[in-house]
TIPA-556475 format. One record per atom (N, C-alpha, C, CB): residue number from 0; z, x, y negated; atom name. Coordinates in nm, 2 decimals, decimal comma, always signed. Each point is the difference from the previous one (the first is absolute). Glycine has a CB too. Example, Ala and Ser with C-alpha at 12.3 -4.5 7.8 and 13.67 -1.06 7.14 Angstrom:
! TIPA-556475
+-----+--------+--------+--------+-------+
: num :      Z :      X :      Y : atomo :
+-----+--------+--------+--------+-------+
:   0 :  +0,78 :  +1,32 :  +0,57 :     N :
:   0 :  +0,00 :  -0,09 :  -0,12 :    CA :
:   0 :  +0,00 :  +0,09 :  -0,12 :     C :
:   0 :  +0,12 :  -0,19 :  +0,12 :    CB :
:   1 :  -0,19 :  +0,15 :  -0,23 :     N :
:   1 :  +0,00 :  +0,09 :  -0,11 :    CA :
:   1 :  +0,08 :  -0,08 :  -0,11 :     C :
:   1 :  -0,22 :  +0,12 :  +0,06 :    CB :
+-----+--------+--------+--------+-------+
***
This chain:
! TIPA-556475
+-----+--------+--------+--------+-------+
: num :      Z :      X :      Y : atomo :
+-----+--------+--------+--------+-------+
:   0 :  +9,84 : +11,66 :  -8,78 :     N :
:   0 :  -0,04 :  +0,11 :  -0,09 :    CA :
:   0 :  +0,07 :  -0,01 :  -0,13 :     C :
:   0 :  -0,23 :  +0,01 :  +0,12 :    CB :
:   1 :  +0,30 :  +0,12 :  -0,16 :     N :
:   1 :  +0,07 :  +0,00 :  -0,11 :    CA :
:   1 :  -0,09 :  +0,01 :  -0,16 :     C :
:   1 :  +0,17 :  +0,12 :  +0,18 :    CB :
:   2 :  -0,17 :  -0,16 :  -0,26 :     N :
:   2 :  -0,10 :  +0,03 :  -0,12 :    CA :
:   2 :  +0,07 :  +0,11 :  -0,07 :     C :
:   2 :  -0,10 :  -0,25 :  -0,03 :    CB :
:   3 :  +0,06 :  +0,37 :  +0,01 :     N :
:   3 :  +0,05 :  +0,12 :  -0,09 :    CA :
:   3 :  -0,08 :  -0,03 :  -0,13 :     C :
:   3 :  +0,04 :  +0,20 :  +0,20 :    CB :
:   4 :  +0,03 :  -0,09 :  -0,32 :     N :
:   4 :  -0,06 :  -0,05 :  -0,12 :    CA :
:   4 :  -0,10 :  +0,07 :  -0,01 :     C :
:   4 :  +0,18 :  -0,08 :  -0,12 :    CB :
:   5 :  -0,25 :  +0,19 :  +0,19 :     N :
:   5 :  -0,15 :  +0,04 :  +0,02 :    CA :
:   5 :  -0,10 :  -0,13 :  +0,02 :     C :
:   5 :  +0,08 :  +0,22 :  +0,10 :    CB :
:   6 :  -0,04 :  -0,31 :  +0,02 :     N :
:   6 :  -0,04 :  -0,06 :  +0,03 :    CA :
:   6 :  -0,04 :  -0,17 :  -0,08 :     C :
:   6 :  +0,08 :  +0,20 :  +0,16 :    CB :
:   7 :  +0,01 :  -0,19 :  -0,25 :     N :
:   7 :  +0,03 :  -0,08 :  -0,07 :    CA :
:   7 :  -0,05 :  +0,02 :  -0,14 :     C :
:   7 :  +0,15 :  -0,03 :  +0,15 :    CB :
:   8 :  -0,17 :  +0,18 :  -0,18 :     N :
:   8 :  -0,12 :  +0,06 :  -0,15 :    CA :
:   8 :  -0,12 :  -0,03 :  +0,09 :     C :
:   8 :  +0,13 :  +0,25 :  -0,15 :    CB :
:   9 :  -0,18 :  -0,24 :  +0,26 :     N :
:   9 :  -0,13 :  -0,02 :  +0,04 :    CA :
:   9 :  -0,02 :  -0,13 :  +0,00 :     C :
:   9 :  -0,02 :  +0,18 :  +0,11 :    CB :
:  10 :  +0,07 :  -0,29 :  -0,09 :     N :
:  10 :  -0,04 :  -0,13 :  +0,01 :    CA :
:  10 :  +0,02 :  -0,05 :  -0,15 :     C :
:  10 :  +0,07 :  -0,03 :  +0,27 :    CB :
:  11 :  +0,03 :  +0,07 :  -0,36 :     N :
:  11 :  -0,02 :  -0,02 :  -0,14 :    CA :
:  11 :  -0,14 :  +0,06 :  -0,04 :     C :
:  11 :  +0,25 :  +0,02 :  -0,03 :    CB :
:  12 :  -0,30 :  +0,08 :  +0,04 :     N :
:  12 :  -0,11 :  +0,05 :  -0,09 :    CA :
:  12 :  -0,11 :  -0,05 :  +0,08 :     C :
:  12 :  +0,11 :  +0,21 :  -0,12 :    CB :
:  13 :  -0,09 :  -0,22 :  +0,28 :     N :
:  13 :  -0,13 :  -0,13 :  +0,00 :    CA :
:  13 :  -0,01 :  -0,11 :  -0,05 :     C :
:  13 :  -0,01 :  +0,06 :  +0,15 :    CB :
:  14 :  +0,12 :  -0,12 :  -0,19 :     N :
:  14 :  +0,02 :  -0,16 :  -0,03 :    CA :
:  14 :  -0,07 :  +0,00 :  -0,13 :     C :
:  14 :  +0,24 :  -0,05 :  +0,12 :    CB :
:  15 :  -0,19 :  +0,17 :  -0,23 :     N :
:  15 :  -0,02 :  -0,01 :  -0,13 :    CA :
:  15 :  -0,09 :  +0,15 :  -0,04 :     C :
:  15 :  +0,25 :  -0,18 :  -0,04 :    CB :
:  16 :  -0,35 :  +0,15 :  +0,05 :     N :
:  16 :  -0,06 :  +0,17 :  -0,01 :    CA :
:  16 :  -0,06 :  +0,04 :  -0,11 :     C :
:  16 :  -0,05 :  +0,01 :  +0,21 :    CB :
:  17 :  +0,12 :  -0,09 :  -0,32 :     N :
:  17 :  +0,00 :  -0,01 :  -0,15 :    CA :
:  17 :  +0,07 :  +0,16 :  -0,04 :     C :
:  17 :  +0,04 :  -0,31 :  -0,02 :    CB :
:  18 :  +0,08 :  +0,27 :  +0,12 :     N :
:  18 :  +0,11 :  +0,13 :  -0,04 :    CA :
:  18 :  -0,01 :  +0,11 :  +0,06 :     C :
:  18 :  +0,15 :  -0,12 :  -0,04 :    CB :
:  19 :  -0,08 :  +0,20 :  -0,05 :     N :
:  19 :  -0,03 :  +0,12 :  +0,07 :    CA :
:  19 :  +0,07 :  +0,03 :  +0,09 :     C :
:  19 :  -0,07 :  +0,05 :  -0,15 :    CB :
:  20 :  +0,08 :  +0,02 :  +0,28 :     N :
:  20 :  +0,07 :  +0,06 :  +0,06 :    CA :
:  20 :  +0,20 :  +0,01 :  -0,05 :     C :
:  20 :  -0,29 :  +0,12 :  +0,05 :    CB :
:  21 :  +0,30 :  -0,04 :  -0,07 :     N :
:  21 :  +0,06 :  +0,09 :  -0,14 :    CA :
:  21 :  +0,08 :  -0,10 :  -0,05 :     C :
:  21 :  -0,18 :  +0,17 :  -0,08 :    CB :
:  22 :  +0,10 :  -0,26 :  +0,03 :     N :
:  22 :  +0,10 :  -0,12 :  -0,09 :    CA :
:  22 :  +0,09 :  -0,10 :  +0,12 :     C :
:  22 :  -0,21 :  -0,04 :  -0,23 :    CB :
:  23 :  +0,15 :  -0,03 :  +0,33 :     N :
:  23 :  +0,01 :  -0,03 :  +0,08 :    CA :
:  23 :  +0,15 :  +0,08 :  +0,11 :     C :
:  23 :  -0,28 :  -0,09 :  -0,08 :    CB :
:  24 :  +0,26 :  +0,19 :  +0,05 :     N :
:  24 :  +0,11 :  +0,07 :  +0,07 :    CA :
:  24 :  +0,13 :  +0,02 :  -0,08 :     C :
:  24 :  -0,16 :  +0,12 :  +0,11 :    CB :
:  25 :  +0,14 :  -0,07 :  -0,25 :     N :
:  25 :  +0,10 :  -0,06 :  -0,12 :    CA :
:  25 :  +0,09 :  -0,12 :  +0,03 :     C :
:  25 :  -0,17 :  +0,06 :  -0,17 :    CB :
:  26 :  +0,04 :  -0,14 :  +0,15 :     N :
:  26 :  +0,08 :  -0,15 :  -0,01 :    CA :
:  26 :  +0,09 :  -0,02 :  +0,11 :     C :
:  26 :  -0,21 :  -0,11 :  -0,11 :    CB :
:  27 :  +0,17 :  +0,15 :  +0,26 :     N :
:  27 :  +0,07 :  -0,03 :  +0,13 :    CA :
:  27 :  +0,17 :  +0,06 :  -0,03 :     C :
:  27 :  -0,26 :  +0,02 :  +0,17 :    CB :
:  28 :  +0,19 :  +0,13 :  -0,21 :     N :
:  28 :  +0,13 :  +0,07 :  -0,03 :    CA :
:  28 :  +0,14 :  -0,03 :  -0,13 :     C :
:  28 :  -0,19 :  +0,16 :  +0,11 :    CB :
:  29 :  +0,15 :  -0,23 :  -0,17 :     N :
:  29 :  +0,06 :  -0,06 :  -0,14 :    CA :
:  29 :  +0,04 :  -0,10 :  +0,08 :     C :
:  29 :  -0,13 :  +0,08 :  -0,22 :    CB :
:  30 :  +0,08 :  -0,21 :  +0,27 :     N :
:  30 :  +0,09 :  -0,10 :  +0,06 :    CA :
:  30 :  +0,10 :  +0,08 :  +0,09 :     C :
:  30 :  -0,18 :  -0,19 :  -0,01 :    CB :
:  31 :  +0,18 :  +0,24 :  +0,12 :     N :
:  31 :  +0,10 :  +0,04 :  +0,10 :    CA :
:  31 :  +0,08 :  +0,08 :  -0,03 :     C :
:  31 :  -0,11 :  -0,03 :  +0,15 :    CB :
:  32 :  +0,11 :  +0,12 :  -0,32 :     N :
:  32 :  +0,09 :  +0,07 :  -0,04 :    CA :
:  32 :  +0,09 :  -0,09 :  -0,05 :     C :
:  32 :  -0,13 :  +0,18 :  -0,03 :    CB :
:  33 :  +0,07 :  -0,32 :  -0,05 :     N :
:  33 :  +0,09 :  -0,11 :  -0,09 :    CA :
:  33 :  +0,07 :  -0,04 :  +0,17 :     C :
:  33 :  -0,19 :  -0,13 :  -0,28 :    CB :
:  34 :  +0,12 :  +0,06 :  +0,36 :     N :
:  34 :  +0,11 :  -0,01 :  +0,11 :    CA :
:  34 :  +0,12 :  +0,04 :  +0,01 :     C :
:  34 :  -0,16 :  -0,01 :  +0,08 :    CB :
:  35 :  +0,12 :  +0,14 :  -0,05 :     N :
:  35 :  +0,12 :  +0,11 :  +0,04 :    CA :
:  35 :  +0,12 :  -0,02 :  -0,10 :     C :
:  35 :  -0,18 :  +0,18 :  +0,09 :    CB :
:  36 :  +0,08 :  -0,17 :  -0,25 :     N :
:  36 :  +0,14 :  +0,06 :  -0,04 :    CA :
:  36 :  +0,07 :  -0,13 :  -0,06 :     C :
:  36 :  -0,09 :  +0,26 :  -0,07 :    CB :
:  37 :  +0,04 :  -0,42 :  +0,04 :     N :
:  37 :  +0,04 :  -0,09 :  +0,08 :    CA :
:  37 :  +0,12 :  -0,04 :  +0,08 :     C :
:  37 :  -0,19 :  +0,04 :  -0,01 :    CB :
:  38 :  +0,14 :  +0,00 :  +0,14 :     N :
:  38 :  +0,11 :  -0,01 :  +0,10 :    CA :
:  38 :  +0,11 :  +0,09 :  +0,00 :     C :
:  38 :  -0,17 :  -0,09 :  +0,12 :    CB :
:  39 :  +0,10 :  +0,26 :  -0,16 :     N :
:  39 :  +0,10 :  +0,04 :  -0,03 :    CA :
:  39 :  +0,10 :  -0,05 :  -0,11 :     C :
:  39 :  -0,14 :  +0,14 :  +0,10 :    CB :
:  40 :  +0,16 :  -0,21 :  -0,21 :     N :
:  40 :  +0,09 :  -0,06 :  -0,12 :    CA :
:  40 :  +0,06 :  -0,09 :  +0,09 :     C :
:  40 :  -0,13 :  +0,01 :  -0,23 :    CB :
:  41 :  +0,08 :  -0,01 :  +0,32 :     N :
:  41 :  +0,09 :  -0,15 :  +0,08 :    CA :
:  41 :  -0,08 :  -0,17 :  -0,01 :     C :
:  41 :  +0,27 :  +0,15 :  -0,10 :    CB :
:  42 :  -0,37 :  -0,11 :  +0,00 :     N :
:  42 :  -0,01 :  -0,15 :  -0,03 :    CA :
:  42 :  -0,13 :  -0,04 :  +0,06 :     C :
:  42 :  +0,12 :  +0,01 :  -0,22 :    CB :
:  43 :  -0,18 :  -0,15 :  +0,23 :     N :
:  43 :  -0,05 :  -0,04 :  +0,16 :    CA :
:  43 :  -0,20 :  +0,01 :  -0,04 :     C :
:  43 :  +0,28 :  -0,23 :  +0,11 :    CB :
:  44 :  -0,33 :  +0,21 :  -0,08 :     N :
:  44 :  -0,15 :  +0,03 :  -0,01 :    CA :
:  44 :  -0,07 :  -0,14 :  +0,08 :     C :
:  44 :  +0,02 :  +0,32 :  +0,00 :    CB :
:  45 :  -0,07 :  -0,42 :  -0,11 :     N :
:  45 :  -0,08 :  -0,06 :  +0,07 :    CA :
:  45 :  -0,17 :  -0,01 :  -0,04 :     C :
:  45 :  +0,22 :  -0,10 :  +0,04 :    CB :
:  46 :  -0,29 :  +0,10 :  +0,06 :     N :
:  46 :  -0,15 :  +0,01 :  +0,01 :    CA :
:  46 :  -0,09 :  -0,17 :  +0,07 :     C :
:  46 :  +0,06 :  +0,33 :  +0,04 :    CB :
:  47 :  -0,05 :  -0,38 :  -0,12 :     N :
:  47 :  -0,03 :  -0,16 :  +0,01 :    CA :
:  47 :  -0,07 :  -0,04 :  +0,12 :     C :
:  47 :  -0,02 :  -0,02 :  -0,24 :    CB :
:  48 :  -0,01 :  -0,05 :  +0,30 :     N :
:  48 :  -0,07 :  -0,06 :  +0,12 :    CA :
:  48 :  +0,00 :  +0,17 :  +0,09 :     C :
:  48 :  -0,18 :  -0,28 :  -0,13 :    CB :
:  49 :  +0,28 :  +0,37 :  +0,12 :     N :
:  49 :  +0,01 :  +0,09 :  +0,14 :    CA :
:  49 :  +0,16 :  -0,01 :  +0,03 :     C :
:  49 :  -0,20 :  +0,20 :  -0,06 :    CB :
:  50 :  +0,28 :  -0,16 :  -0,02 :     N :
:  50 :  +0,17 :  +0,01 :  +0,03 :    CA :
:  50 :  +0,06 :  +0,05 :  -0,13 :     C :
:  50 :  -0,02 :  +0,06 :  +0,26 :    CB :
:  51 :  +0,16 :  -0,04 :  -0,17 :     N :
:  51 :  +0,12 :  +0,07 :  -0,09 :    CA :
:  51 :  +0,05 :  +0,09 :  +0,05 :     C :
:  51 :  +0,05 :  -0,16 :  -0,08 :    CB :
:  52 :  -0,04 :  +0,30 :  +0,00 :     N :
:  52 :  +0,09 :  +0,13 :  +0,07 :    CA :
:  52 :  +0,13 :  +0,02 :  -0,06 :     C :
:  52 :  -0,21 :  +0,13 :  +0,03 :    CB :
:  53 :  +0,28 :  -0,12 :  -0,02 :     N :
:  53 :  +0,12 :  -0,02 :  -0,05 :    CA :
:  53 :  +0,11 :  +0,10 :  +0,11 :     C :
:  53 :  -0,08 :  -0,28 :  -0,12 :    CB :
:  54 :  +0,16 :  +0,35 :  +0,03 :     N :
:  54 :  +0,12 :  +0,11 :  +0,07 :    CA :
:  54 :  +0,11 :  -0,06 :  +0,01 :     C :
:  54 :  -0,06 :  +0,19 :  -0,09 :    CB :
:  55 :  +0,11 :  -0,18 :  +0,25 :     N :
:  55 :  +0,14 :  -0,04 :  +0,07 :    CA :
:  55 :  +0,10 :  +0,17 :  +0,02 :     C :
:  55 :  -0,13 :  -0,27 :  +0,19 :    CB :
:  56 :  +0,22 :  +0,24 :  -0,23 :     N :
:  56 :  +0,09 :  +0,10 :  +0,06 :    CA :
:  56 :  +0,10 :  -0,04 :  +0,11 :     C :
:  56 :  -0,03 :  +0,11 :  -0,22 :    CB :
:  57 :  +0,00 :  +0,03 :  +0,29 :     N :
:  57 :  +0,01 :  -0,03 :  +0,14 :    CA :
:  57 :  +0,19 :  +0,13 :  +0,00 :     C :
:  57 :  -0,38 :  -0,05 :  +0,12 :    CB :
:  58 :  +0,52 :  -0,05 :  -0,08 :     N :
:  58 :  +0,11 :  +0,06 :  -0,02 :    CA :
:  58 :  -0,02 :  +0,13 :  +0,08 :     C :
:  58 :  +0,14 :  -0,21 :  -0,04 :    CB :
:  59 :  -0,03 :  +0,32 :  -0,06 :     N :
:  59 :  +0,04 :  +0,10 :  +0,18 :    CA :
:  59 :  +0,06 :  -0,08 :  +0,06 :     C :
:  59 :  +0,04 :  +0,22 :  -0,03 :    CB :
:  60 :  -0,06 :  -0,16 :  +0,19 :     N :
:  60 :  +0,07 :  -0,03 :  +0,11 :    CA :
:  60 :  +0,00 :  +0,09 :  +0,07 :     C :
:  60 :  -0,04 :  -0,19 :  -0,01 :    CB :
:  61 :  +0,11 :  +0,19 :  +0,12 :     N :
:  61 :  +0,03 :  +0,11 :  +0,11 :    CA :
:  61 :  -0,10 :  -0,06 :  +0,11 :     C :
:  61 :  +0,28 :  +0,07 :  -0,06 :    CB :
:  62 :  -0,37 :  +0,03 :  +0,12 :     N :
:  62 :  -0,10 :  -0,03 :  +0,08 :    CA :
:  62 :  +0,03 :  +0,08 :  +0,13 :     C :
:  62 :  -0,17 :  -0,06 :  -0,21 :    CB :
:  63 :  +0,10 :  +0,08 :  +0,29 :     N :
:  63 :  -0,02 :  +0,06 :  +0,15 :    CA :
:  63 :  -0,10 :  +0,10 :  +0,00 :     C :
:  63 :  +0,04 :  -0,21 :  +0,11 :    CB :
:  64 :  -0,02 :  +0,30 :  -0,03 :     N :
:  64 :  -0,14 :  +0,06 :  +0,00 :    CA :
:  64 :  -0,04 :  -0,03 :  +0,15 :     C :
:  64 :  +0,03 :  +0,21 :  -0,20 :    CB :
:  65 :  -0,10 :  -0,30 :  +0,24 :     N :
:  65 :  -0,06 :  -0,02 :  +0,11 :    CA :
:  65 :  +0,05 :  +0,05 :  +0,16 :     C :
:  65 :  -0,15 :  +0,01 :  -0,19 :    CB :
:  66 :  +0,07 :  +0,17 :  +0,14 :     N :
:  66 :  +0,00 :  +0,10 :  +0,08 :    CA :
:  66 :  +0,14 :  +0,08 :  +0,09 :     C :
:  66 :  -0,20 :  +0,00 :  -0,19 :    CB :
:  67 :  +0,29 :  -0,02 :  +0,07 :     N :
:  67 :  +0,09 :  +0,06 :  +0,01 :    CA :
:  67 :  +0,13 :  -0,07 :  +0,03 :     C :
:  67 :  -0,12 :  +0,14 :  -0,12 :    CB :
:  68 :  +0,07 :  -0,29 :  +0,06 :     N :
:  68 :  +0,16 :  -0,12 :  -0,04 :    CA :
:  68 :  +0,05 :  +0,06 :  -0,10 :     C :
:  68 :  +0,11 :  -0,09 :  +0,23 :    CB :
:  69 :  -0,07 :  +0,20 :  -0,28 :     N :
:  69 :  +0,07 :  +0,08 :  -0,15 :    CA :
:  69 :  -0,06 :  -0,12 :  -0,08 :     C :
:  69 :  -0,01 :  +0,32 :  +0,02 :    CB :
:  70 :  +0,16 :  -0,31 :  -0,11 :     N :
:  70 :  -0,02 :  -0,08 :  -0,10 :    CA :
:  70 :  -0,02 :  +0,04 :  -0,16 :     C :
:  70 :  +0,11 :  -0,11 :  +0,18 :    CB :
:  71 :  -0,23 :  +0,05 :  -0,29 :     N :
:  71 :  -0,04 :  +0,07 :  -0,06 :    CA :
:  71 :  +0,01 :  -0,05 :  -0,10 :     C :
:  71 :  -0,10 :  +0,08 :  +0,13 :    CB :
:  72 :  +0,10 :  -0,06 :  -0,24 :     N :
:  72 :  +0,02 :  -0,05 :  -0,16 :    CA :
:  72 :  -0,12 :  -0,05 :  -0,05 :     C :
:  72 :  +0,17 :  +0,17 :  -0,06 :    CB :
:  73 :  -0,24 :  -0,28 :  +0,07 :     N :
:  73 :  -0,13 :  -0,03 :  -0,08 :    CA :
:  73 :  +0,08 :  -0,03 :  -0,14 :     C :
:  73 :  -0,18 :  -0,12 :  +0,21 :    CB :
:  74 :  +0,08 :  +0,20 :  -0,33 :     N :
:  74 :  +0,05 :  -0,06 :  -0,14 :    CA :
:  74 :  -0,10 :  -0,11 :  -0,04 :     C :
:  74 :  +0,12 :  +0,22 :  -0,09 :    CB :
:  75 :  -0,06 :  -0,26 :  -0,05 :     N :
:  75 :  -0,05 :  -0,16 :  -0,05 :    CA :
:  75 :  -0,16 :  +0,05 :  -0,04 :     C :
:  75 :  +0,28 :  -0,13 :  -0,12 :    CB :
:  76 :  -0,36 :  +0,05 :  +0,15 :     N :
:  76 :  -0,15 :  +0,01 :  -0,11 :    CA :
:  76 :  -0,05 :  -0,14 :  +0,01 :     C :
:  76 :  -0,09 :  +0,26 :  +0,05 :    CB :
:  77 :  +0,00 :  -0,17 :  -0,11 :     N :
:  77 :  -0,12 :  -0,17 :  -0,06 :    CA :
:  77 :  -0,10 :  -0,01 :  +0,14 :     C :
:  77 :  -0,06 :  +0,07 :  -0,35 :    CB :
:  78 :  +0,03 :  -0,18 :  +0,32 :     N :
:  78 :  -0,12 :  -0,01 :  +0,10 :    CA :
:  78 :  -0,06 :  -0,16 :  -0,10 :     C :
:  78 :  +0,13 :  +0,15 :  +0,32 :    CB :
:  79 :  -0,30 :  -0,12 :  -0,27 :     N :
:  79 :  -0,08 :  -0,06 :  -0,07 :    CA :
:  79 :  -0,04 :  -0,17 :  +0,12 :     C :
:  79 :  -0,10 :  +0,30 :  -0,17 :    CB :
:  80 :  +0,17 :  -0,38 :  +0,11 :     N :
:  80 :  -0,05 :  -0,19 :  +0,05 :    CA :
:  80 :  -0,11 :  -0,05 :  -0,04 :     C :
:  80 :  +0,19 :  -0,07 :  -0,02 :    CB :
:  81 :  -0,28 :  +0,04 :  +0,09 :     N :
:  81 :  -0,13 :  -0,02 :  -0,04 :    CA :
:  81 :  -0,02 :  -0,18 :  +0,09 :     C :
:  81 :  -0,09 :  +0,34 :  -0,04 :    CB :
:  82 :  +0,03 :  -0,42 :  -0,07 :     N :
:  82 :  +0,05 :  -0,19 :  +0,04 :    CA :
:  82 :  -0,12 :  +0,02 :  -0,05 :     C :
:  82 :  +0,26 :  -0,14 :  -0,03 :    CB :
:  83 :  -0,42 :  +0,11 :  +0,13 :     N :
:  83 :  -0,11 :  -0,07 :  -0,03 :    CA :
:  83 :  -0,04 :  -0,14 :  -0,05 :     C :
:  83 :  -0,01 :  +0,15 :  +0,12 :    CB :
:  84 :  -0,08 :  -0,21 :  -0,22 :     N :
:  84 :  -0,03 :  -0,03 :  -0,06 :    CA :
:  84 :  -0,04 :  -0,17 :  +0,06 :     C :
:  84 :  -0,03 :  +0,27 :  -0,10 :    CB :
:  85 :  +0,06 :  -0,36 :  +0,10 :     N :
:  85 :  -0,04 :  -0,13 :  +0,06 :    CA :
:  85 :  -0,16 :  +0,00 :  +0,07 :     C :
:  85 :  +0,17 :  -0,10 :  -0,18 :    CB :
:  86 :  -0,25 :  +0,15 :  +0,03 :     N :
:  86 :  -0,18 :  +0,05 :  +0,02 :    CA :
:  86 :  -0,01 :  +0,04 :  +0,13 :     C :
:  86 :  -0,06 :  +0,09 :  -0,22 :    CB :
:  87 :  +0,13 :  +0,02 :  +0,20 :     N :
:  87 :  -0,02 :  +0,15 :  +0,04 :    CA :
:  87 :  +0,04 :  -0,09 :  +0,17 :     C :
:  87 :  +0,10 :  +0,25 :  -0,26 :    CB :
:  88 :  +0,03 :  -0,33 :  +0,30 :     N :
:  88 :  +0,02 :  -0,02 :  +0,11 :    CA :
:  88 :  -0,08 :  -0,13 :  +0,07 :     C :
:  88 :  +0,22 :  +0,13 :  -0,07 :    CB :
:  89 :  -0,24 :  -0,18 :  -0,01 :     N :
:  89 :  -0,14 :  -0,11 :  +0,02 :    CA :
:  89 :  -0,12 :  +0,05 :  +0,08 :     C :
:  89 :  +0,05 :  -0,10 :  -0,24 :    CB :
:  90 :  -0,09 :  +0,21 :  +0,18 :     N :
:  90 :  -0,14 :  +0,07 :  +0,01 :    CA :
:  90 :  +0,00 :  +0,08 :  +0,14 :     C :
:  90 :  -0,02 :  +0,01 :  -0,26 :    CB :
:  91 :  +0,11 :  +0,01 :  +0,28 :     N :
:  91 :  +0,06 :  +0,09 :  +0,10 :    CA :
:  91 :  +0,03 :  -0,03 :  +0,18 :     C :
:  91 :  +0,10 :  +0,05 :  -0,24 :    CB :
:  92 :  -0,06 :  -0,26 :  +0,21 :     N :
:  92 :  -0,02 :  -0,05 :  +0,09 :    CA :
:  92 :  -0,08 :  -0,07 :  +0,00 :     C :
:  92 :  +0,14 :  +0,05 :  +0,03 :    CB :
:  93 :  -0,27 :  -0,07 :  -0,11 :     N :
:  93 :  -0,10 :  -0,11 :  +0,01 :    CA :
:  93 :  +0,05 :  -0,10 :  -0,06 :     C :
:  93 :  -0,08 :  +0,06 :  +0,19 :    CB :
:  94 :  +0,14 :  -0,10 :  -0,25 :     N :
:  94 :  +0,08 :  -0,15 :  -0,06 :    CA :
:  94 :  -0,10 :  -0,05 :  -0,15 :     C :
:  94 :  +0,32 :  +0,10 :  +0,09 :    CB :
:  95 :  -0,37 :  -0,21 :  -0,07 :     N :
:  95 :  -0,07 :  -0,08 :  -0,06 :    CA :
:  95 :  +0,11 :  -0,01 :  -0,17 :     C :
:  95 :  -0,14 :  -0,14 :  +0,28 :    CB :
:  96 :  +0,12 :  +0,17 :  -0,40 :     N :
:  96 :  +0,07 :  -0,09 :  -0,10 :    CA :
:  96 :  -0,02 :  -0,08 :  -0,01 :     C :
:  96 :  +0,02 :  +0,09 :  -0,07 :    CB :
+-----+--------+--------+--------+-------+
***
């Protein structure tokens, strides 16, 4: 089961039902915008005992199209590397510290 950030404002404002709704959705939305724009600059994002996101660029190359065998021009982009957290991989397989 995937966690969406609906689902993820509901388990926040159960956790803490100090806050309001409203603020709680702010706040979610203000971190994943710093993410973004972040990774967009190129530069890497770490979040302590979860991981690291950090952007690889991926060369053009000349690719295939499957369907057809025709051969196709992929250009260069970013793509987002994401290296979990020791915690984070500990917890994940049961592993005692």
């Amino acid at each position: 089961m995937a966690i969406v950030k609906s689902k993820l404002l509901k388990q926040l404002s159960k956790n803490y039902p100090n806050f309001l709704k409203k603020d709680l959705e702010k706040f979610i939305n203000i971190i994943l915008e710093e993410i973004k724009k972040t990774l967009k600059r190129g530069e890497r994002v770490e979040l302590r005992g979860f991981g690291i996101f950090s952007t690889n660029i991926q060369k053009a190359r000349i690719s295939r199209n499957p369907k057809t065998g025709e051969k196709v021009h992929t250009p260069q982009k970013k793509t987002i590397h994401f290296k979990m957290a020791k915690d984070l991989f500990k917890k994940l397989n049961d592993e005692k510290e």
